[in-house]
C-alpha positions in Angstrom: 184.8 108.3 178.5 187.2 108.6 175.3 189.4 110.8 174.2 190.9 111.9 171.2 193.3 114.9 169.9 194.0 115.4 166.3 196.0 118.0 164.7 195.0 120.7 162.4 196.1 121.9 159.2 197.5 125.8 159.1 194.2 128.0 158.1 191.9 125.0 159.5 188.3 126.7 159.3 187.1 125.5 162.4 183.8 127.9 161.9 182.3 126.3 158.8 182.3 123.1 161.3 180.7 124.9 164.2 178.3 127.0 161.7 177.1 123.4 160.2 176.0 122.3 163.1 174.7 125.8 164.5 172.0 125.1 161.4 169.0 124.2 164.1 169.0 127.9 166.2 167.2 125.6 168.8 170.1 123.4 169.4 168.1 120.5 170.6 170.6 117.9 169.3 173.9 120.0 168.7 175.1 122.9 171.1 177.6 125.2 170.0 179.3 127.5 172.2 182.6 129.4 171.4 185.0 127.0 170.4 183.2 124.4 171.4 180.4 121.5 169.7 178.5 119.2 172.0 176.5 116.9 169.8 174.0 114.0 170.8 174.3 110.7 168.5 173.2 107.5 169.2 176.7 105.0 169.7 175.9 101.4 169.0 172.1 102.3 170.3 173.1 104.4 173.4 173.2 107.9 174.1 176.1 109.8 173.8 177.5 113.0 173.8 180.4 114.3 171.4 182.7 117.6 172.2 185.0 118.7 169.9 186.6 121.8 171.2 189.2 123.8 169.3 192.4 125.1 170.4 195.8 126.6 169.5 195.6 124.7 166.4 194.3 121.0 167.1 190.7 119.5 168.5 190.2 117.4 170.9 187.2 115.3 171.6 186.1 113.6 174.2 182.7 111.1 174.0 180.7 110.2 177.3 178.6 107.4 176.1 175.8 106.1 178.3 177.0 102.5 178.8 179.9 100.4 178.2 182.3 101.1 176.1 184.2 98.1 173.4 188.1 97.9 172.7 187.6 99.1 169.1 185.8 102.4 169.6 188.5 104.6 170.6 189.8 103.6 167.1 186.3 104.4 165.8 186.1 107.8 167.5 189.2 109.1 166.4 187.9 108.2 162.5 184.5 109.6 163.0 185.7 112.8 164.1 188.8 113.1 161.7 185.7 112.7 158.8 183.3 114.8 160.8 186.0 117.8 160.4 186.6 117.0 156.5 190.4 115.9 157.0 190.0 113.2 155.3 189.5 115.6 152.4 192.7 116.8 150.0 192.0 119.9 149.6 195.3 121.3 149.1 195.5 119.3 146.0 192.3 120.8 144.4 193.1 124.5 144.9 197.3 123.6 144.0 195.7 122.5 140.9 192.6 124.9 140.2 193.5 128.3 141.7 194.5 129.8 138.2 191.1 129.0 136.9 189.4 132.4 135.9 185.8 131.0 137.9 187.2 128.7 140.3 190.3 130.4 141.6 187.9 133.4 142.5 185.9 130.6 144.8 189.2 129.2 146.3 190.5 132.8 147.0 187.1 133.3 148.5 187.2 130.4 150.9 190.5 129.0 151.4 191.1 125.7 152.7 187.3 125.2 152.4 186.5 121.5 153.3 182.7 120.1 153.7 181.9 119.2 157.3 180.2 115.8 157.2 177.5 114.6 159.6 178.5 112.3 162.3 177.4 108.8 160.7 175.8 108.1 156.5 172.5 107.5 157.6 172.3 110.8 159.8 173.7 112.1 156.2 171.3 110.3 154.4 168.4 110.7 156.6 169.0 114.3 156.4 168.9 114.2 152.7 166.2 112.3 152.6 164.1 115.1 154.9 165.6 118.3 152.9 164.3 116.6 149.5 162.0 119.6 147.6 161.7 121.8 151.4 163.7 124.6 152.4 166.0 124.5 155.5 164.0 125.8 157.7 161.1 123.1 157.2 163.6 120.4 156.9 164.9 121.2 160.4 161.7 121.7 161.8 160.9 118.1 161.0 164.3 116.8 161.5 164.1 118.3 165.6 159.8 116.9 165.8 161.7 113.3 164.5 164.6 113.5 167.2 162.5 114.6 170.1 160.5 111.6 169.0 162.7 109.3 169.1 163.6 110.8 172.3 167.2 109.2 172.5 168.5 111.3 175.5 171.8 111.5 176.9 172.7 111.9 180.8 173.7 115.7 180.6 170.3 116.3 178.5 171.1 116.4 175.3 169.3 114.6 172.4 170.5 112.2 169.9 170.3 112.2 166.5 168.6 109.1 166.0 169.9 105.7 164.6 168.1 103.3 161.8 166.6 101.3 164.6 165.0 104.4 166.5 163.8 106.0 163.1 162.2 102.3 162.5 160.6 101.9 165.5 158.7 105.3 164.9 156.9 103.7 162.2 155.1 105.5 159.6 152.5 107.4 162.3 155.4 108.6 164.5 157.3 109.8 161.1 154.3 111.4 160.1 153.7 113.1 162.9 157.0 114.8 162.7 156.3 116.2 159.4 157.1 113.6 156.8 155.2 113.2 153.8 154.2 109.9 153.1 156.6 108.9 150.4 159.6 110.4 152.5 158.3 108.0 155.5 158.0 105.0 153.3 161.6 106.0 151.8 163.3 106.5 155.5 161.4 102.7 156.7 162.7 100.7 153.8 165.8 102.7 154.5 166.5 102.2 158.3 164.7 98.1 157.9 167.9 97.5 155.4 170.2 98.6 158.0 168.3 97.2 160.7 168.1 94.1 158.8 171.7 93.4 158.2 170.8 93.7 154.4 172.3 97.0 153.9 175.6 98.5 155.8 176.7 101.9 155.6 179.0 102.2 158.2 180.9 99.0 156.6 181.7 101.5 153.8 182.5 104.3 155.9 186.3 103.8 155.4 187.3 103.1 152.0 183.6 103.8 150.2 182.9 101.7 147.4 181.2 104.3 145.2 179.4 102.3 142.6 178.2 99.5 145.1 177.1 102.4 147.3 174.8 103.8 144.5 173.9 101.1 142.8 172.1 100.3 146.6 170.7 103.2 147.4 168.8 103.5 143.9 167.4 100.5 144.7 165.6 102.2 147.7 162.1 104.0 146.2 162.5 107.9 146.9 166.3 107.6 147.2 168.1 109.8 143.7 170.9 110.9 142.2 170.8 114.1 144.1 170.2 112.2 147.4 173.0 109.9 146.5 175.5 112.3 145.8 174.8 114.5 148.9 174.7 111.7 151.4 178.0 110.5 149.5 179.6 114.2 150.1 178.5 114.5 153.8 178.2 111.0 155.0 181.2 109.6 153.3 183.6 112.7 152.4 183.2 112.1 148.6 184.1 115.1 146.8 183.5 114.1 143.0 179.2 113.6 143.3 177.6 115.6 140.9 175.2 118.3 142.6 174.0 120.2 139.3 170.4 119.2 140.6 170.8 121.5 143.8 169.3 124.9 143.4 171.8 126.6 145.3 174.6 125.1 143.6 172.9 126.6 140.3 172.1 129.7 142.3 175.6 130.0 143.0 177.1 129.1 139.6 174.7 131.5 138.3 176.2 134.2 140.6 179.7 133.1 139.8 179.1 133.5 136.5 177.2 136.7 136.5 174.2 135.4 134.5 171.5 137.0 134.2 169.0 134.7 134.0 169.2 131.1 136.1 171.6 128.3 135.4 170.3 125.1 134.0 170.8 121.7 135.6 172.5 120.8 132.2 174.3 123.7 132.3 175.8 122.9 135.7 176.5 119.6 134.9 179.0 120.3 132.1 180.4 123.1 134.1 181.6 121.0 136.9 182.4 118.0 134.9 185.5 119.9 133.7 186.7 119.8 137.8 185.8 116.0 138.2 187.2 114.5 140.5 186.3 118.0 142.6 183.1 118.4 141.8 181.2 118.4 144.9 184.0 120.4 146.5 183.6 122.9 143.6 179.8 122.9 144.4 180.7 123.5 148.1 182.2 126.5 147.0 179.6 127.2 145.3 177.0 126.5 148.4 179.6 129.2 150.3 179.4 131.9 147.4 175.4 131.4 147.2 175.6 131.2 151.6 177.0 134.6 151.2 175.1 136.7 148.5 172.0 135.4 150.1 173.2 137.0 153.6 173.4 140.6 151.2 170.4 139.7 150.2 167.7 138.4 152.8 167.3 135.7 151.0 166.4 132.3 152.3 168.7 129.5 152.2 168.7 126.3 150.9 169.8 122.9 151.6 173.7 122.6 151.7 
C-alpha cells in the first residue's frame, strides 16, 4: 500500500476532478462517492486501485496494488496524482494575465481556478482520444467500458482497470471490435499499444518534462492519430495547456456561445481566436468546454467530448 498527501491551492475545485471521472454513470472502472475517487488502472501490468479523497483543503491517496511494490513508485504516485489533479498547471498566471479581457475574463470569472483534470497515464489519455474520434460521449463510453470489461484487468476489491498497451494489444483486432471499434480505430489503437509494447515508443518517459515536438512528430507518424488527437492527449495525458483544440465542436460551440454568434464558429475562426492566448490555449478551450458543459445543461443538449 502507498500513500501520499498533497496540498491544495485556496479555491481548489475538487468537483471538476470527481465530475471527470463520474463521466461513465456505470462506474465500472472509476467510483465516485462524496469526496471520494476510487479508480482501477493497471500499475506496471497489475491491478490496482487509486483513492483520492478530499479534505479540509489537501488529498490524500492511497494505492493498493495487487503485487509488489518497487522503491521508486511512491515517487511515481505522488507525480501521477499531483498531474491527475491539474497542479502541475499555472493557472494563476493565465487568469493574473487574462482576466481583463472583454471574452476571456467573463470565462475566468465563470470558473475560477479552472484547471483540466488529466487521465491517470498518456495512453489511457490517448486511448480515450483515440475512442471519442467523430462519436459522442455516450458511444465513446459505451465502447470505452465493452474494451475494459474485456480486458478484464480486475482488482482484489472488484474494481476494473483501465487497461494498459499490453492488455489493449493482446485483445487483438476481434476483441477491439467487439467492444465497438471501427476498424480503422482498432488498427490505430494496435499500432499504437505494439509501439509501446515494443519499446519503440515511450510515453510515460515524457510524462515529466514533455518534449512537445518529439511527442507530435511520433504520434503523426501513427495512421488515424491527428492534430486534434494530439493536442487532446497532450492536454489530458501530459498537462499541456497551449494545444490547439479549434477542431473540437464543443470548443467552437462554446466560442460561438461566448461570442454570441448567431450562426456556428468556424474551425478557422477558432483557431485565430485562441492563438492570441497561446501559450493558454487549451486552458482557454477548457473554459470553453465548461461554458459549452453549461449551456448544454439549460438546454438538453447532448454533450460532447471534453
Amino acid at each position: 500500500m502507498l500513500n501520499c498527501e498533497l496540498g491544495l491551492p485556496v479555491g481548489f475545485r475538487s468537483g471538476d476532478v470527481l465530475a471527470f471521472h463520474l463521466r461513465d454513470s456505470l462506474q465500472v472502472a472509476e467510483q465516485v462517492q462524496g469526496n471520494c475517487l476510487r479508480k482501477g488502472l493497471a500499475w506496471s501490468g497489475r491491478a490496482a486501485c487509486l483513492e483520492i479523497v478530499f479534505e479540509g483543503g489537501r488529498a490524500v491517496a492511497r494505492l493498493d496494488v495487487d503485487g509488489p511494490l518497487a522503491s521508486s513508485d511512491g515517487l511515481l504516485l505522488t507525480g501521477m496524482v499531483r498531474r491527475m489533479l491539474g497542479l502541475t498547471q499555472a493557472v494563476e498566471d493565465f487568469e493574473q494575465t487574462w482576466c481583463a479581457h472583454p471574452q476571456v475574463g467573463r470565462l475566468i470569472a465563470a470558473h475560477p481556478g479552472l484547471r483540466v483534470p488529466l487521465a491517470a497515464t498518456p495512453f489511457e489519455a490517448l486511448s480515450w482520444a483515440v475512442t471519442g474520434q467523430q462519436i459522442s460521449v455516450a458511444a465513446a463510453l459505451t465502447i470505452r467500458r465493452r474494451l475494459i470489461e474485456a480486458v478484464g484487468l480486475r482488482h482484489t476489491s472488484g474494481l476494473y482497470c483501465y487497461p494498459d498497451a499490453a492488455g489493449v494489444q493482446a485483445l487483438g483486432e476481434p476483441g477491439l471490435r467487439a467492444a465497438g471499434f471501427s476498424r480503422a480505430k482498432a488498427l490505430t489503437l494496435l499500432t499504437l499499444s505494439g509501439l509501446l509494447v515494443s519499446g519503440d515508443l515511450s510515453l510515460d518517459a515524457w510524462v515529466e518534462t514533455p518534449p512537445i515536438d518529439d511527442i507530435q512528430a511520433c504520434l503523426l507518424r501513427i495512421r488515424g492519430i491527428g492534430p486534434w488527437t494530439i493536442n487532446y492527449a497532450l492536454l489530458r495525458g501530459f498537462g499541456w495547456l497551449d494545444g490547439s483544440l479549434h477542431g473540437d465542436v464543443a470548443v467552437r460551440r462554446g466560442l460561438q456561445h461566448l461570442l454570441e454568434s448567431p450562426v456556428p464558429v468556424s474551425p478557422a475562426e477558432t483557431e485565430r481566436f485562441l492563438a492570441e492566448f497561446s501559450p493558454w490555449r487549451a486552458l482557454v478551450a477548457a473554459h470553453l468546454w465548461a461554458l459549452d458543459t453549461a449551456v448544454s445543461r439549460t438546454s438538453g443538449a447532448a454533450p460532447k467530448l471534453g
